[in-house]
C-alpha positions in Angstrom: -4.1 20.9 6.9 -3.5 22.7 3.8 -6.0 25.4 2.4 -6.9 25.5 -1.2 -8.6 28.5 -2.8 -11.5 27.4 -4.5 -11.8 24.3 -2.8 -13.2 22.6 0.0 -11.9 19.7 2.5 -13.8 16.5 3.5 -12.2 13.9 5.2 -11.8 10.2 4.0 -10.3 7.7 6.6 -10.9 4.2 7.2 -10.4 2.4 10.7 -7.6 0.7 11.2 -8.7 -2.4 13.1 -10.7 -3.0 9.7 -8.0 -2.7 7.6 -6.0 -5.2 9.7 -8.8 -7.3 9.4 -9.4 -7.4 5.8 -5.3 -7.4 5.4 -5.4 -11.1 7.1 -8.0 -12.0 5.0 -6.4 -10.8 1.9 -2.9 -12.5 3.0 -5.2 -15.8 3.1 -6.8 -15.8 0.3 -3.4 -14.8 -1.9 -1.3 -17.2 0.3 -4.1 -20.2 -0.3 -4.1 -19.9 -3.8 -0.8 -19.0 -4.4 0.3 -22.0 -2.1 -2.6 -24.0 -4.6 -1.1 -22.7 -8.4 2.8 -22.5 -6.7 2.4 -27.2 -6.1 0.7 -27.2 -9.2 3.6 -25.4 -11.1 6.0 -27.5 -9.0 4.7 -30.7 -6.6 7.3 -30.9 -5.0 7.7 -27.1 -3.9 8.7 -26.7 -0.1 9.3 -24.5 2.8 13.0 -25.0 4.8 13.0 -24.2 8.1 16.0 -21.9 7.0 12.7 -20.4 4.5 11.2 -19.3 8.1 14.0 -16.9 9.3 14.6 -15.4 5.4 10.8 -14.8 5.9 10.8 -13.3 9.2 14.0 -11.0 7.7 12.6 -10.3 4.3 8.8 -9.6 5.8 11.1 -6.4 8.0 12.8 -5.1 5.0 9.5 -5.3 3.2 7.4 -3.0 5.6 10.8 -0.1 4.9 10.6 -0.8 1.6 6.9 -0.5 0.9 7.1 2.8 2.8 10.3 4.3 0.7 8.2 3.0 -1.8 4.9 5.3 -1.5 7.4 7.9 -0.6 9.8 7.8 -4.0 7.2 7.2 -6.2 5.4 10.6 -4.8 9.0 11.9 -5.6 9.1 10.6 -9.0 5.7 11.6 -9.6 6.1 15.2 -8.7 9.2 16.1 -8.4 8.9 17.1 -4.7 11.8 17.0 -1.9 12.4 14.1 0.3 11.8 16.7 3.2 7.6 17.0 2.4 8.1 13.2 3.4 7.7 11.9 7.2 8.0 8.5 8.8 6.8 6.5 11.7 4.6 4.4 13.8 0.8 4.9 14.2 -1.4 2.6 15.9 1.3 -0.4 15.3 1.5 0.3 12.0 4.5 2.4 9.8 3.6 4.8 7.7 4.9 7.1 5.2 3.2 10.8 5.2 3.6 13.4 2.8 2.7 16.7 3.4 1.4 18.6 0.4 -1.5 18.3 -1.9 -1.5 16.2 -4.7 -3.8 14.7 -8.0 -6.0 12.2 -7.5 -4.2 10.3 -9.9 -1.0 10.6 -8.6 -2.4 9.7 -5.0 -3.6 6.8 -6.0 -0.4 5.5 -7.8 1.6 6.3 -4.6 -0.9 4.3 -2.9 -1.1 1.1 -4.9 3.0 1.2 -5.8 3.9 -0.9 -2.8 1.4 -3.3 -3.2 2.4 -4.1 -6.7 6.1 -3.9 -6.4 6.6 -5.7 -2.6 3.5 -7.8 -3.0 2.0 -9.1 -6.7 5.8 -9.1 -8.4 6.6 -11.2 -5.8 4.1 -13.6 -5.2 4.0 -13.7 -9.5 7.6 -14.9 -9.0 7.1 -17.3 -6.4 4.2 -19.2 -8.2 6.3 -19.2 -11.7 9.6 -20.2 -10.1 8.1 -22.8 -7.9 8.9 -20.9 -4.6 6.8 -21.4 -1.9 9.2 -18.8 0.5 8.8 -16.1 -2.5 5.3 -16.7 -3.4 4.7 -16.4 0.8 6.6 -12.7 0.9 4.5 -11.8 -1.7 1.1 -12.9 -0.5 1.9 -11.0 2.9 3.6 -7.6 1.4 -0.2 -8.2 -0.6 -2.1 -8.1 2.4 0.2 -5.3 3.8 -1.3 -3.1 1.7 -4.7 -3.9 2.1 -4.7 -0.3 3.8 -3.5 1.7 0.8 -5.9 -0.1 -1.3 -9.3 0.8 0.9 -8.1 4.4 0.8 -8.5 4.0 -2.7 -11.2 2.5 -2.5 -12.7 5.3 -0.6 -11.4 8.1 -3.1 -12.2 5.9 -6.3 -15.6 8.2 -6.7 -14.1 11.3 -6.9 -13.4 13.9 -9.9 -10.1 13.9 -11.5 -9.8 17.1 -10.6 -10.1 16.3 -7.0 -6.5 17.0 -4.9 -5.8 14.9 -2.2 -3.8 15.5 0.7 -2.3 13.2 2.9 -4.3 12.7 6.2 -1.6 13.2 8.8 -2.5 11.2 12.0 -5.2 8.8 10.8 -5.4 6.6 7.6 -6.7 8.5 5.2 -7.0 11.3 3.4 -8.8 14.5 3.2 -10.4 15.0 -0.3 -10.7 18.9 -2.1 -13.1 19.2 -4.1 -13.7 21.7 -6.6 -16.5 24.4 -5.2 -18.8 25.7 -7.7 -18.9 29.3 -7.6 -22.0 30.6 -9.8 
């Protein structure tokens, strides 16, 4: 973990078995009503069993996406190399780390960049084209980043001026805050 001069380090994690918990919730609720506004935009809306395997396929490109995702968008925001970026497995999960401080404003776009681009552009799409398949990629990729949004969540108090860095092994973050020096 990083040190910052005139600043100070308090963890912010969440537990994973509640994110996965809320996630399913989330993919409910988004997949009900989406299933709901998708048969009322078109009645006769259906799923193929051929729907099933592009599901299953697009649901795997989703989770590398999402990831390359928080990862470009970091990128993008700071202009940082791809090599402060790391990827794997924790807990049965995938994640994306990156490994120097950053705003509080541009952590929490990172975060939430996923979410909107693998999971509400989608499931949009699906409910105004009429496709349940589309609409269903969308309300899972939704609930996929019920994670990033928690972490949010858990940060949403803090200062602008508040860095964040990356927690490296848990899902989280740790928070620097500004210390007043008097």
């Amino acid at each position: 973990m990083p040190q910052i001069e005139g600043y100070e380090p308090v963890q912010r994690t969440i537990s994973m078995l509640a994110a996965n918990i809320w996630a399913v919730v989330l993919m409910v609720v988004a997949g009900g009503a989406g299933w709901w506004l998708t048969k009322w935009i078109q009645p006769d809306a259906a799923l193929a069993v051929f729907d099933m395997l592009w599901l299953g396929v697009m649901l795997v490109v989703g989770i590398v996406v999402h990831e390359l995702i928080h990862g470009l968008t970091w990128i993008a925001l700071t202009k940082g190399r791809f090599s402060h970026l790391s990827f794997g497995t924790m807990q049965g999960a995938v994640y994306c780390h990156v490994d120097v401080p950053m705003t509080k404003r541009n952590y929490i776009i990172m975060a939430l960049m996923p979410g909107l681009l693998t999971g509400m552009v989608p499931w949009l799409a699906g409910i105004a084209a009429g496709s349940l398949l589309w609409m269903l990629i969308g309300a899972i990729m939704i609930g996929g980043a019920m994670g990033d949004i928690m972490i949010v969540r858990a940060i949403r108090e803090e200062t602008p001026d508040t860095m964040i860095y990356d927690h490296p092994n848990l899902v989280g973050c740790y928070v620097y805050r500004k210390i007043d020096i008097q």
